[in-house]
Jmol script that loads the backbone (N, CA, C; Angstrom):
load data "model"
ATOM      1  N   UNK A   1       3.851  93.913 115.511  1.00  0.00           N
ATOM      2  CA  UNK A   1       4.500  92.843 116.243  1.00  0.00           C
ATOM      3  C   UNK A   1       3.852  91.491 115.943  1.00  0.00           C
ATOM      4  N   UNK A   2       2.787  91.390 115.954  1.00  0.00           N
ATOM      5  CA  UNK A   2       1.797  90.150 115.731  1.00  0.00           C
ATOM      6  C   UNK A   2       2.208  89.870 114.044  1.00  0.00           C
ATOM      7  N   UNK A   3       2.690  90.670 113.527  1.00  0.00           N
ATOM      8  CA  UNK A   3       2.735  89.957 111.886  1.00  0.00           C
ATOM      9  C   UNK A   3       3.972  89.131 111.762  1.00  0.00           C
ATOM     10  N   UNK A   4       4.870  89.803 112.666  1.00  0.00           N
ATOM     11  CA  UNK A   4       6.032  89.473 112.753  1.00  0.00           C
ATOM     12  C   UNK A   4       6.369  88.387 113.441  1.00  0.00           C
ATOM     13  N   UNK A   5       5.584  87.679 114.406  1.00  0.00           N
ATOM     14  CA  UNK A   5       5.741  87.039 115.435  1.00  0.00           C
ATOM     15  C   UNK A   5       4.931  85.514 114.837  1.00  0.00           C
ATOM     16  N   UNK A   6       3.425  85.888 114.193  1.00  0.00           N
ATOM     17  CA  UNK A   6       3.212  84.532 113.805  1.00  0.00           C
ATOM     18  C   UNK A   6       3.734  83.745 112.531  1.00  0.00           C
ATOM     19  N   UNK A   7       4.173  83.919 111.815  1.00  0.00           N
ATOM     20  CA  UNK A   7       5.433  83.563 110.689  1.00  0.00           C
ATOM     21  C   UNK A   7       6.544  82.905 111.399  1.00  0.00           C
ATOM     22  N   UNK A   8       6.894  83.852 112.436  1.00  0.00           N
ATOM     23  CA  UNK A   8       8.169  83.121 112.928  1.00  0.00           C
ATOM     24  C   UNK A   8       7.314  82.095 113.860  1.00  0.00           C
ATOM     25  N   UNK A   9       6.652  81.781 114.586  1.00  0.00           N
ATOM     26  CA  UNK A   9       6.460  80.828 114.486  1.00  0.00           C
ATOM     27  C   UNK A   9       5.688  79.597 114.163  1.00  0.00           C
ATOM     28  N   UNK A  10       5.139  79.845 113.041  1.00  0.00           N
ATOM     29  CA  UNK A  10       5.389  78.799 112.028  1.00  0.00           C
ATOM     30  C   UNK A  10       6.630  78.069 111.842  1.00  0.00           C
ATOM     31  N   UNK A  11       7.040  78.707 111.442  1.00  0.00           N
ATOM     32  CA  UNK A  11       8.476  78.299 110.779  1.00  0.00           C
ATOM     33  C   UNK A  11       8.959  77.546 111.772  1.00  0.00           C
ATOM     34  N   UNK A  12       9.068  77.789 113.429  1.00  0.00           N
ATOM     35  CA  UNK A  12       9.394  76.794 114.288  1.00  0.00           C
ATOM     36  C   UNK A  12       8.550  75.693 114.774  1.00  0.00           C
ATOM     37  N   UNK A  13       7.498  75.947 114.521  1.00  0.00           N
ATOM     38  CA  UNK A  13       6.768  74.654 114.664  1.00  0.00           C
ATOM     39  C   UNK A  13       6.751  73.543 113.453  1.00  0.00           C
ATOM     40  N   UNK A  14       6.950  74.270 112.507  1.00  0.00           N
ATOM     41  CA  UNK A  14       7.681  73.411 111.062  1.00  0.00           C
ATOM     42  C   UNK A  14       9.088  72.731 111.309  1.00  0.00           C
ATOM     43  N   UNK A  15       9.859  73.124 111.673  1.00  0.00           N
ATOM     44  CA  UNK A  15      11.119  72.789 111.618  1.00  0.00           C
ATOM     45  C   UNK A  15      11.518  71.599 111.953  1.00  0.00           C
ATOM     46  N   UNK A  16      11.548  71.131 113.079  1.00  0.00           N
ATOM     47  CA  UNK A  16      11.286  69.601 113.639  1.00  0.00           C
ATOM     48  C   UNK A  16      10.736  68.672 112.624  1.00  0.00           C
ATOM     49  N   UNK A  17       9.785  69.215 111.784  1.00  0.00           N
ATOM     50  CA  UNK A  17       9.163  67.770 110.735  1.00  0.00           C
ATOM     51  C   UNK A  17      10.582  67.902 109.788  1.00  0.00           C
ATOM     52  N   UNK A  18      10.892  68.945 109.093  1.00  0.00           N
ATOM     53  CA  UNK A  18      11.981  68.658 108.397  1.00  0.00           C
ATOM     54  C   UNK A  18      13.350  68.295 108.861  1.00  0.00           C
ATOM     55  N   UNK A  19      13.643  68.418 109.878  1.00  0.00           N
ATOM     56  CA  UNK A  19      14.604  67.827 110.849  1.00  0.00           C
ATOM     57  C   UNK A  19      14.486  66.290 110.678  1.00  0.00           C
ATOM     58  N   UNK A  20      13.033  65.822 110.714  1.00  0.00           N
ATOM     59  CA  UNK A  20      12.856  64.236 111.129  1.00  0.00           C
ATOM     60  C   UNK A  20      13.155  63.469 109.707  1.00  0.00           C
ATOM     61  N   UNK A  21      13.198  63.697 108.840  1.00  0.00           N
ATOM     62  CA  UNK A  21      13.382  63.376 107.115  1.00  0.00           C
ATOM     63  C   UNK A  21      14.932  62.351 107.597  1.00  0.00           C
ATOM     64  N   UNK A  22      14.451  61.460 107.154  1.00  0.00           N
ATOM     65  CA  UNK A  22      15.550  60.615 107.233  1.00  0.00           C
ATOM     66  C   UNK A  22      16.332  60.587 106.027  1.00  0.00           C
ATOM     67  N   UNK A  23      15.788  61.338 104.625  1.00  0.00           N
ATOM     68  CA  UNK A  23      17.028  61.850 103.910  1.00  0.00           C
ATOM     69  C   UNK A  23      18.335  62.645 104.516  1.00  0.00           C
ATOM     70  N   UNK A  24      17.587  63.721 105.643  1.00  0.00           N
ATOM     71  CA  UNK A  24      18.618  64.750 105.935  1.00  0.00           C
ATOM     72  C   UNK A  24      19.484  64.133 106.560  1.00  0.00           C
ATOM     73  N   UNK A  25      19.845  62.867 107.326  1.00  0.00           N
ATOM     74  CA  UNK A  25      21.002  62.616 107.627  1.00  0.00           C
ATOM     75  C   UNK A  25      22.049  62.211 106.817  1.00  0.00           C
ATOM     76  N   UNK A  26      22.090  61.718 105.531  1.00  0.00           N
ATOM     77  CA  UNK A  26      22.905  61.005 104.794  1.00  0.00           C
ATOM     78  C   UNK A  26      22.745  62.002 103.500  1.00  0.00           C
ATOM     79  N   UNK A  27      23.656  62.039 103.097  1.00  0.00           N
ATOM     80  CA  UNK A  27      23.014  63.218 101.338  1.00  0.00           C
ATOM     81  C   UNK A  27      24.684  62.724 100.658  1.00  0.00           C
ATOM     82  N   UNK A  28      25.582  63.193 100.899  1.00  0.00           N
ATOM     83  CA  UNK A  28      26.676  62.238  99.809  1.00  0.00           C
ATOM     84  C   UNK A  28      27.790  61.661 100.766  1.00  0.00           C
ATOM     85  N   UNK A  29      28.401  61.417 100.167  1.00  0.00           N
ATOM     86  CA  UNK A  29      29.781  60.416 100.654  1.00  0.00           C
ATOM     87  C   UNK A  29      30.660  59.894  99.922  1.00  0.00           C
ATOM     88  N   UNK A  30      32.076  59.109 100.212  1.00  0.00           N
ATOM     89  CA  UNK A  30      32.789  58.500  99.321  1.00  0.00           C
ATOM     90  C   UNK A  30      31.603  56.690  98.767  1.00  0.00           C
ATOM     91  N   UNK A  31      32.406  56.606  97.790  1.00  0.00           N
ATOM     92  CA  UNK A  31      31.330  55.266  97.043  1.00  0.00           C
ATOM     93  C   UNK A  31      31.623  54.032  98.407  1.00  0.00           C
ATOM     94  N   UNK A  32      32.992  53.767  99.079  1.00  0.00           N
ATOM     95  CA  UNK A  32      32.968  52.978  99.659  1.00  0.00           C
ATOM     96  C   UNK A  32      32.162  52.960 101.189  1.00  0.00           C
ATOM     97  N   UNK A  33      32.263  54.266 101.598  1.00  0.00           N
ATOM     98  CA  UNK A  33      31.592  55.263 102.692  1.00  0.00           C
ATOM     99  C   UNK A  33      29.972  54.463 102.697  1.00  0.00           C
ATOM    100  N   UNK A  34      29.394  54.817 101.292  1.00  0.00           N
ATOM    101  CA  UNK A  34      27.868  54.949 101.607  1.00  0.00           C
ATOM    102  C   UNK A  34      27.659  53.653 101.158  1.00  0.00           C
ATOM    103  N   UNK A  35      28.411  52.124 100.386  1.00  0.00           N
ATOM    104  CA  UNK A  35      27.291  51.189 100.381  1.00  0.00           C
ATOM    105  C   UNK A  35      27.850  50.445 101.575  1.00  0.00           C
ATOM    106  N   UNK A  36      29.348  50.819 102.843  1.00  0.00           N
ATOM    107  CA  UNK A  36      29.296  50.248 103.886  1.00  0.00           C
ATOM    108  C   UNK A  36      27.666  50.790 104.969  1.00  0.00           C
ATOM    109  N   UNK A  37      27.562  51.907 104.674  1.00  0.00           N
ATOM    110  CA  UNK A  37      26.346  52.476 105.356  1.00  0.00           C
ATOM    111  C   UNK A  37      25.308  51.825 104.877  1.00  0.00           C
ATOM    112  N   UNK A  38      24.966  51.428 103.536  1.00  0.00           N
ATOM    113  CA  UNK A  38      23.817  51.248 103.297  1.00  0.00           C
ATOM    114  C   UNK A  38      24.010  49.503 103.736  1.00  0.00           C
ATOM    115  N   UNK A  39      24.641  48.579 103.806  1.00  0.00           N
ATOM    116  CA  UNK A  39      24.730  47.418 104.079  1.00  0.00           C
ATOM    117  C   UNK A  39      24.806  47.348 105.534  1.00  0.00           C
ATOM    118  N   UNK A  40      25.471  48.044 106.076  1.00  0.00           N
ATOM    119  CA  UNK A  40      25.818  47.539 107.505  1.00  0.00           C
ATOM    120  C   UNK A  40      24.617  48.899 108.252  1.00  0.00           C
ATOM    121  N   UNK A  41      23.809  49.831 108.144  1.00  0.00           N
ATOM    122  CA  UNK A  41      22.443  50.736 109.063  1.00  0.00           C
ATOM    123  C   UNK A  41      21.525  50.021 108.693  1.00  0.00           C
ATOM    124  N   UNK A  42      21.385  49.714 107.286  1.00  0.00           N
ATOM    125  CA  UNK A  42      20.218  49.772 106.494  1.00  0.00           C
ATOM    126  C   UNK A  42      19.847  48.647 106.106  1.00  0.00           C
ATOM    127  N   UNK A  43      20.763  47.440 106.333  1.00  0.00           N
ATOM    128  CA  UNK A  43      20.589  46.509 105.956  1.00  0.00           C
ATOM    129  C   UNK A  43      20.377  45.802 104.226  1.00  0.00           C
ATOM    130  N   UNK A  44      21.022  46.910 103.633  1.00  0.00           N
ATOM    131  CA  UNK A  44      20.123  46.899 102.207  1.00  0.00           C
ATOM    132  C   UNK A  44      20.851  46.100 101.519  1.00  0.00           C
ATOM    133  N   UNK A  45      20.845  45.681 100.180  1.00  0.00           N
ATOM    134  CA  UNK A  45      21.309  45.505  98.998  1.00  0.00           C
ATOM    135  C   UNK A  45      20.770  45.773  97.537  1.00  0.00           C
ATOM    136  N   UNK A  46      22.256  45.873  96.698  1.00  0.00           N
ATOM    137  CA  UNK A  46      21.939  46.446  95.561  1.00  0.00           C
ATOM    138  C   UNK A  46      20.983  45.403  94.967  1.00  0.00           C
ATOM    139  N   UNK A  47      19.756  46.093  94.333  1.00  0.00           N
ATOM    140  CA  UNK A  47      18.741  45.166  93.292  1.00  0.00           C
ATOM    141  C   UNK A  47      18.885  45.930  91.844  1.00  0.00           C
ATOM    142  N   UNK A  48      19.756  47.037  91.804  1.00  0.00           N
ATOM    143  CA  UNK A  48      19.601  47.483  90.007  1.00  0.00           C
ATOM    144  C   UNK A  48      20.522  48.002  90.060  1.00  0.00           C
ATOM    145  N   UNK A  49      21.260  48.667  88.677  1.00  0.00           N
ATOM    146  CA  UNK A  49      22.226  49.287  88.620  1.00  0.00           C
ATOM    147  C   UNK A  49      22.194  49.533  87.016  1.00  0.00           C
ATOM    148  N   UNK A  50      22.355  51.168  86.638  1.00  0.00           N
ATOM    149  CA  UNK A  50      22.066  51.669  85.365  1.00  0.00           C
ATOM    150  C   UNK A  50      23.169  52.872  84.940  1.00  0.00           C
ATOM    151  N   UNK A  51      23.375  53.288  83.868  1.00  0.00           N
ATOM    152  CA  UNK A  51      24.117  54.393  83.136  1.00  0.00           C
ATOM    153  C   UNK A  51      22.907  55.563  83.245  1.00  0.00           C
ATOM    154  N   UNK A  52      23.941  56.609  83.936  1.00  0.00           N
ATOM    155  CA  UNK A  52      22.850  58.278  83.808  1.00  0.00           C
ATOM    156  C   UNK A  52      24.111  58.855  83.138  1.00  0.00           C
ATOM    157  N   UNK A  53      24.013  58.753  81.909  1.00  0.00           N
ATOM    158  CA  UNK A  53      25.657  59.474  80.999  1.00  0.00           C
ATOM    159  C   UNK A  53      26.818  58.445  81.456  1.00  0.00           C
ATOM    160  N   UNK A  54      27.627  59.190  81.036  1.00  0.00           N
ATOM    161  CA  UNK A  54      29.316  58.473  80.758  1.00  0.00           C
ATOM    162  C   UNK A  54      29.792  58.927  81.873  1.00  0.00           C
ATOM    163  N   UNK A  55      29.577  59.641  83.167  1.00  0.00           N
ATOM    164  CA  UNK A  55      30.516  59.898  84.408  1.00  0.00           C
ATOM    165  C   UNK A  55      29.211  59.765  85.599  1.00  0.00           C
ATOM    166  N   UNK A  56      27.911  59.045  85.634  1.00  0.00           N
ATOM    167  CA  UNK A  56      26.932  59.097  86.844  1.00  0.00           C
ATOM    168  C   UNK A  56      26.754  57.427  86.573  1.00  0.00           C
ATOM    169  N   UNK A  57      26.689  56.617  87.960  1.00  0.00           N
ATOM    170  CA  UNK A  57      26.066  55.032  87.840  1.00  0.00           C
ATOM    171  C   UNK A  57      24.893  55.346  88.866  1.00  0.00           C
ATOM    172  N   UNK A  58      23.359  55.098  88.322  1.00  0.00           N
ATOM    173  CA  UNK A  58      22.341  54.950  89.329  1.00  0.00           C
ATOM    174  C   UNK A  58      22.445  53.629  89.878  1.00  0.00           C
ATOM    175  N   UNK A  59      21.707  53.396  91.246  1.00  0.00           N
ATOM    176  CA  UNK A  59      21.833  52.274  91.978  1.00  0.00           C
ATOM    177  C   UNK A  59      20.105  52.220  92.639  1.00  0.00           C
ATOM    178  N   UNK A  60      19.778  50.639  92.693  1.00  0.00           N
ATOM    179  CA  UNK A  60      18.464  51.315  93.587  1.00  0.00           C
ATOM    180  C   UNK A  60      19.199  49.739  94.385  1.00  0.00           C
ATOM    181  N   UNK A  61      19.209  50.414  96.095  1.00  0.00           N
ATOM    182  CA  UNK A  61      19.115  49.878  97.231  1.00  0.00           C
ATOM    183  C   UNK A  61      17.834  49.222  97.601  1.00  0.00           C
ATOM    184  N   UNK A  62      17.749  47.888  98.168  1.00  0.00           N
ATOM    185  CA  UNK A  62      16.377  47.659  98.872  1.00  0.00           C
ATOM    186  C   UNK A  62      16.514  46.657  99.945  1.00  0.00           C
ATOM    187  N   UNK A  63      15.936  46.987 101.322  1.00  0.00           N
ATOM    188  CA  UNK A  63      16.048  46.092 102.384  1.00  0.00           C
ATOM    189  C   UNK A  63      14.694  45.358 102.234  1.00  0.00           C
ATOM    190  N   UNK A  64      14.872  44.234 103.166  1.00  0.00           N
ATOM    191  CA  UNK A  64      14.007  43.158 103.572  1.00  0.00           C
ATOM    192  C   UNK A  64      12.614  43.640 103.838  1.00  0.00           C
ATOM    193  N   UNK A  65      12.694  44.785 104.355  1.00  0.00           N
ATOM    194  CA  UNK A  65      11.142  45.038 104.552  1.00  0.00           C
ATOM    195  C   UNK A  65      10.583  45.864 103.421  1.00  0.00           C
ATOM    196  N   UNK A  66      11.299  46.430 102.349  1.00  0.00           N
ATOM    197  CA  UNK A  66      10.525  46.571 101.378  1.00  0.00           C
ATOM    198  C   UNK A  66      11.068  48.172 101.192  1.00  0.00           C
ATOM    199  N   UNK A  67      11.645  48.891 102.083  1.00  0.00           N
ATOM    200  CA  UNK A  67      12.329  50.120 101.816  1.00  0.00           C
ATOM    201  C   UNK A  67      13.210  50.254 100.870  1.00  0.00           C
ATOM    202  N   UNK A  68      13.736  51.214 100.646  1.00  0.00           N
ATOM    203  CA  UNK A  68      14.353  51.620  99.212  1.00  0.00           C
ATOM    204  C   UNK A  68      14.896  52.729  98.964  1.00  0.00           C
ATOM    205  N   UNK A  69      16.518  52.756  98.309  1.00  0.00           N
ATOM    206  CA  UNK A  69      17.026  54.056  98.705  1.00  0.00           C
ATOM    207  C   UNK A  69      17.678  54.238  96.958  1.00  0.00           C
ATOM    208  N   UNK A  70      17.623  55.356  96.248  1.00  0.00           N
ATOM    209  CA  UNK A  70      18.432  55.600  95.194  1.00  0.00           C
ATOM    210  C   UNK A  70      19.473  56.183  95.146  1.00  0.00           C
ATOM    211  N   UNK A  71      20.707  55.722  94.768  1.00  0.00           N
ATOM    212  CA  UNK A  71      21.621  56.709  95.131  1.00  0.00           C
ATOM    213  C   UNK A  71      22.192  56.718  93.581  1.00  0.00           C
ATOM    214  N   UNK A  72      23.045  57.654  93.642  1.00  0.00           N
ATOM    215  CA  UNK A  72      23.986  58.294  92.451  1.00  0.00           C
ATOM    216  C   UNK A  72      25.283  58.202  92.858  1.00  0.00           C
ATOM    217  N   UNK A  73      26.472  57.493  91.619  1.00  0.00           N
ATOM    218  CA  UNK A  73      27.654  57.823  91.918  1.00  0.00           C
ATOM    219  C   UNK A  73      28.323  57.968  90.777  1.00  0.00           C
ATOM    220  N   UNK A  74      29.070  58.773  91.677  1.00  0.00           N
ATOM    221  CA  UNK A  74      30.027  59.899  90.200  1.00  0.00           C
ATOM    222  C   UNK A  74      30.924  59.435  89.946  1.00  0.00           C
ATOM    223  N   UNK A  75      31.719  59.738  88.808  1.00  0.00           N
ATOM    224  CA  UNK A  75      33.039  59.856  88.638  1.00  0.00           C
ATOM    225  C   UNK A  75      34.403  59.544  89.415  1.00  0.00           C
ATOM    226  N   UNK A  76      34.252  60.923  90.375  1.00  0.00           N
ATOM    227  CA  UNK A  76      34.606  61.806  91.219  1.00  0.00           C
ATOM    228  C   UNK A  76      35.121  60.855  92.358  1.00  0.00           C
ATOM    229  N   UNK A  77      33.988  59.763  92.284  1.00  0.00           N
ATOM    230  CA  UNK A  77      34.183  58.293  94.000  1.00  0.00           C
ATOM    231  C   UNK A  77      33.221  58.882  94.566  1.00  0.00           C
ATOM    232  N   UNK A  78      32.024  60.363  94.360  1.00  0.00           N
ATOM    233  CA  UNK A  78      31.487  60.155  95.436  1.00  0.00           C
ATOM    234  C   UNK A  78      30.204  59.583  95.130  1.00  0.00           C
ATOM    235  N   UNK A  79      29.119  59.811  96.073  1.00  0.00           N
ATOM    236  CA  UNK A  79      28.099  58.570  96.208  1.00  0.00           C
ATOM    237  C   UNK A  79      26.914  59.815  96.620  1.00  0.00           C
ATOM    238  N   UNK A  80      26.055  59.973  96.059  1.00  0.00           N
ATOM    239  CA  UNK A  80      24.926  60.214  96.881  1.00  0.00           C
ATOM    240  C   UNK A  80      23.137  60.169  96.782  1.00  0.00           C
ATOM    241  N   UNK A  81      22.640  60.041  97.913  1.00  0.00           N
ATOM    242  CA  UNK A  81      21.313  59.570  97.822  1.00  0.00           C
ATOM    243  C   UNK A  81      20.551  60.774  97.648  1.00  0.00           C
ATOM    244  N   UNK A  82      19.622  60.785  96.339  1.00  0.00           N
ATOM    245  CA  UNK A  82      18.645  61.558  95.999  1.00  0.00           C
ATOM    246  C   UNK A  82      17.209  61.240  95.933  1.00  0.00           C
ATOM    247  N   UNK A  83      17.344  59.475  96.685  1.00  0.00           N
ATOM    248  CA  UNK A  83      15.201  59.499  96.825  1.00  0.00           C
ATOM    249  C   UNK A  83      15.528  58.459  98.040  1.00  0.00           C
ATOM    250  N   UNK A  84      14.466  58.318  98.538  1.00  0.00           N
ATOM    251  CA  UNK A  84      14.162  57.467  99.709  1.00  0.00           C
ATOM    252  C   UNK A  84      12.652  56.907  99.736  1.00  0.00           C
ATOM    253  N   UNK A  85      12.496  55.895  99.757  1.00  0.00           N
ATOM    254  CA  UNK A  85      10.898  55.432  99.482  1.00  0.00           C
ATOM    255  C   UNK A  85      10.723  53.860 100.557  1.00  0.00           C
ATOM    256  N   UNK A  86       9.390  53.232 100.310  1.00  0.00           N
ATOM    257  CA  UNK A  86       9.036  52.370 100.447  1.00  0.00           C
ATOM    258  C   UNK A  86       8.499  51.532  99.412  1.00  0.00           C
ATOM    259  N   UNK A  87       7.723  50.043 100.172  1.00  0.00           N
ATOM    260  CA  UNK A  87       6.999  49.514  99.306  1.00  0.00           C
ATOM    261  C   UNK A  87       7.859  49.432  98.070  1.00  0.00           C
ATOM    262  N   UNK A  88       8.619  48.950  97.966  1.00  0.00           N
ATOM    263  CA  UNK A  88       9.632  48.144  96.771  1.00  0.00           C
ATOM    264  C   UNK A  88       9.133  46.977  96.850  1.00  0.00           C
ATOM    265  N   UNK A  89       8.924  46.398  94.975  1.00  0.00           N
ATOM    266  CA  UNK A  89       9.029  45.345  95.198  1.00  0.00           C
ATOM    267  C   UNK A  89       9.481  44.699  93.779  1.00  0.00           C
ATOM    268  N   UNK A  90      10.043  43.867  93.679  1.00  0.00           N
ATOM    269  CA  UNK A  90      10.730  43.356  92.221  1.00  0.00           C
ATOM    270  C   UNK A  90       9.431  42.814  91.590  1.00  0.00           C
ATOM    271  N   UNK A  91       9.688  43.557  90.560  1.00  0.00           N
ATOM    272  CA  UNK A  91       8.501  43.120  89.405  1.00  0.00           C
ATOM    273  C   UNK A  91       9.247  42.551  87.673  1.00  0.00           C
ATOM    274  N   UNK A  92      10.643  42.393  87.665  1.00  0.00           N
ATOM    275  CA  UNK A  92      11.463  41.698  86.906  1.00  0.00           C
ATOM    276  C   UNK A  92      11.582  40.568  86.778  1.00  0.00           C
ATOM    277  N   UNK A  93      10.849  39.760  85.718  1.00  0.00           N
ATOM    278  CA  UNK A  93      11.436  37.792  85.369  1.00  0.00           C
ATOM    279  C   UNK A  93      12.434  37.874  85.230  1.00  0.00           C
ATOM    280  N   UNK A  94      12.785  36.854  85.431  1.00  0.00           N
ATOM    281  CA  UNK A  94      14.451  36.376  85.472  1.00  0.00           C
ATOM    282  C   UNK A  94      13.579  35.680  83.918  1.00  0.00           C
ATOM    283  N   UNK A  95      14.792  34.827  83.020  1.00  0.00           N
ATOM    284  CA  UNK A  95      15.044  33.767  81.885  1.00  0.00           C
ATOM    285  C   UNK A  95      14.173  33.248  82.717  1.00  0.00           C
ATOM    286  N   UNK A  96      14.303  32.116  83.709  1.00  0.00           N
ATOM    287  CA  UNK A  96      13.828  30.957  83.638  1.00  0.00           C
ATOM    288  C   UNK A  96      12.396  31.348  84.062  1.00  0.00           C
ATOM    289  N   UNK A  97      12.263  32.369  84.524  1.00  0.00           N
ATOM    290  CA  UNK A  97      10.655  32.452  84.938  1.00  0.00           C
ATOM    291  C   UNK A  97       9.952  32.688  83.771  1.00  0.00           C
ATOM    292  N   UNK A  98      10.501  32.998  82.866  1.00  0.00           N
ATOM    293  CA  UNK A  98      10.061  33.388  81.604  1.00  0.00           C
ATOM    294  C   UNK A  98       9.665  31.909  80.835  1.00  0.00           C
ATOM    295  N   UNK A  99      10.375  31.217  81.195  1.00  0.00           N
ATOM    296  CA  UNK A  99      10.087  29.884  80.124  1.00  0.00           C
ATOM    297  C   UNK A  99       9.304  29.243  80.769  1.00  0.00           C
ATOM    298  N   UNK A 100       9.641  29.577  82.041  1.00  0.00           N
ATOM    299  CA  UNK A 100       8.458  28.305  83.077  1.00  0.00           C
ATOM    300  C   UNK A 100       7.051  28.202  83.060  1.00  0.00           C
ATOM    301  N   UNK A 101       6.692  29.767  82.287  1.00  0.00           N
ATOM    302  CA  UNK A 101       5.131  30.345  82.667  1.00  0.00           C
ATOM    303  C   UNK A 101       4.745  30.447  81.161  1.00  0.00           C
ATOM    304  N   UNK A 102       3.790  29.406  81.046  1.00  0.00           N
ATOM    305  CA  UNK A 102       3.131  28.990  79.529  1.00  0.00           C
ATOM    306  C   UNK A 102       2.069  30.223  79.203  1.00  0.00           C
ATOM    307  N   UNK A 103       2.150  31.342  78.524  1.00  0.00           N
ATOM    308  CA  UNK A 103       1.091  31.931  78.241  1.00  0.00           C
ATOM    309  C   UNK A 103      -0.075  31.189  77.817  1.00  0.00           C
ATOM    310  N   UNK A 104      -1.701  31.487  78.086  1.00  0.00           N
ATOM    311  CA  UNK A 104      -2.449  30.965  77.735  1.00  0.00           C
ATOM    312  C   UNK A 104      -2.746  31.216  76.235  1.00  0.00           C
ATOM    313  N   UNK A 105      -2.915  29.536  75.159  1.00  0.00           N
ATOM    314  CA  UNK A 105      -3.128  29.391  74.380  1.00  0.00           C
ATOM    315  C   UNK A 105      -1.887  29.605  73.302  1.00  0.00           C
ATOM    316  N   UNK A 106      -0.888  29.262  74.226  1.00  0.00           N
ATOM    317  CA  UNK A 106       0.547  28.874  73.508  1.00  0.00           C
ATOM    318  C   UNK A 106       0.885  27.812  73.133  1.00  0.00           C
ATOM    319  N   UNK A 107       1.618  27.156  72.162  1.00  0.00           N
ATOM    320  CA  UNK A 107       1.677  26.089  71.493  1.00  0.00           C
ATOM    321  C   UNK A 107       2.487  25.459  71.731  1.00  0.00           C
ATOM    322  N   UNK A 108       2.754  24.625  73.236  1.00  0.00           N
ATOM    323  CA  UNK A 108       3.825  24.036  73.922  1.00  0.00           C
ATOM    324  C   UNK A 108       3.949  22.575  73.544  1.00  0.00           C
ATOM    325  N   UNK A 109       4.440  21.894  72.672  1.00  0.00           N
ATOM    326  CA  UNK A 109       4.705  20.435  72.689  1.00  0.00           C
ATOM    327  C   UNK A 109       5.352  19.968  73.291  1.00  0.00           C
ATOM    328  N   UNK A 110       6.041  20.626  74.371  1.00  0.00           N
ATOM    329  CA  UNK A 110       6.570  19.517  75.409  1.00  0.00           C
ATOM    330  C   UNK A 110       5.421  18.540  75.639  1.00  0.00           C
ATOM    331  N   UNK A 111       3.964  19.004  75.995  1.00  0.00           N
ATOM    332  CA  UNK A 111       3.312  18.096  76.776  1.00  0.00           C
ATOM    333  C   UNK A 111       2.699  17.601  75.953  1.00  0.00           C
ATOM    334  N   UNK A 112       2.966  17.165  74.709  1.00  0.00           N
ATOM    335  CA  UNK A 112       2.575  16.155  73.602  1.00  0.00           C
ATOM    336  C   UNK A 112       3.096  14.615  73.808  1.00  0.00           C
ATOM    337  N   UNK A 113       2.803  13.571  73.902  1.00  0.00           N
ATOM    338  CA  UNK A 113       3.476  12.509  73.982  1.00  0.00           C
ATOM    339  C   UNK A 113       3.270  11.974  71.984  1.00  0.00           C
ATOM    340  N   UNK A 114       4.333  11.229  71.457  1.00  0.00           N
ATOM    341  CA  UNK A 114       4.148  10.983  70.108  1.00  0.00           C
ATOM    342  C   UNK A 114       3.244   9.779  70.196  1.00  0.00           C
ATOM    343  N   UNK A 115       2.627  10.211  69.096  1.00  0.00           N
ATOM    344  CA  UNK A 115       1.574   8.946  68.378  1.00  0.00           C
ATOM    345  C   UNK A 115       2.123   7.621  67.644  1.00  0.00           C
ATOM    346  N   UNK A 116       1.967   6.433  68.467  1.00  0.00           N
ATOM    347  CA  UNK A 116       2.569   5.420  67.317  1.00  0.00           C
ATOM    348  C   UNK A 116       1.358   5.146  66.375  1.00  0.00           C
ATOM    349  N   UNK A 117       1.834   5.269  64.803  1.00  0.00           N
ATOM    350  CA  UNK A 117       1.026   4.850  64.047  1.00  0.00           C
ATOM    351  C   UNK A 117       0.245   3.562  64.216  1.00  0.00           C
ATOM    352  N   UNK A 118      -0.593   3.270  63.608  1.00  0.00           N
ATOM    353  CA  UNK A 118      -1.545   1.450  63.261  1.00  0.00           C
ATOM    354  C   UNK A 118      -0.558   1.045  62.070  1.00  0.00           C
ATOM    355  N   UNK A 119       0.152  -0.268  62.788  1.00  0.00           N
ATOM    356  CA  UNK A 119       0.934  -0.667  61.199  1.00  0.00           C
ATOM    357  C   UNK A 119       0.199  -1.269  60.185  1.00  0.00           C
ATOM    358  N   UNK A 120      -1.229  -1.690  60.843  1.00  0.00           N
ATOM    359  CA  UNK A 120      -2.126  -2.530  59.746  1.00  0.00           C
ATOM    360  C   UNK A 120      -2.914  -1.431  58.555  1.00  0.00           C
TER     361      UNK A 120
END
end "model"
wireframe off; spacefill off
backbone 0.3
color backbone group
């Protein structure tokens, strides 16, 4: 009886943590379904968007405080989230940040002013 009894509960004193996974409430949906959810619960917006083959578009979601959701959408219209994280944070230059930021010991003549010669 005792072998039988402490297993089972384990398993119920486990259960509740996987219950609390805030993946398990959301897992797929129609495409229009889950980015009204992810904009209007979650507050999020799209920051990427990539090709996984010729019938999957990855997406990475990210709200204001730095959370972050990946979702997948098919073909098919449907939509669904396969990671959930934190601590996002954009680590992508844009163009202009790119030109703005002089590597050290780069050869910038903007900040050259021209030399008038000595006519004598």
């Amino acid at each position: 009886m005792k072998r039988l009894l402490i297993p089972i509960l384990c398993g119920l004193w486990a259960a509740p943590v996987f219950a609390a996974s805030p993946i398990a409430e959301v897992v797929c949906d129609s495409r229009a379904a889950m980015e009204q959810r992810l904009v209007t619960r979650l507050g999020s917006t799209r920051q990427a968007t990539g090709l996984r083959g010729p019938e999957q578009v990855m997406e990475v979601w990210t709200d204001r405080s730095g959370d972050w959701t990946l979702v997948v959408s098919y073909a098919s219209g449907t939509s669904c989230i396969v990671a959930m994280g934190e601590a996002w944070e954009n680590t992508a230059q844009t163009s202009a940040e790119k030109t703005s930021v002089a590597e050290p010991g780069a050869d910038d003549a903007s900040d050259r002013l021209p030399v008038e010669k000595d006519p004598a």
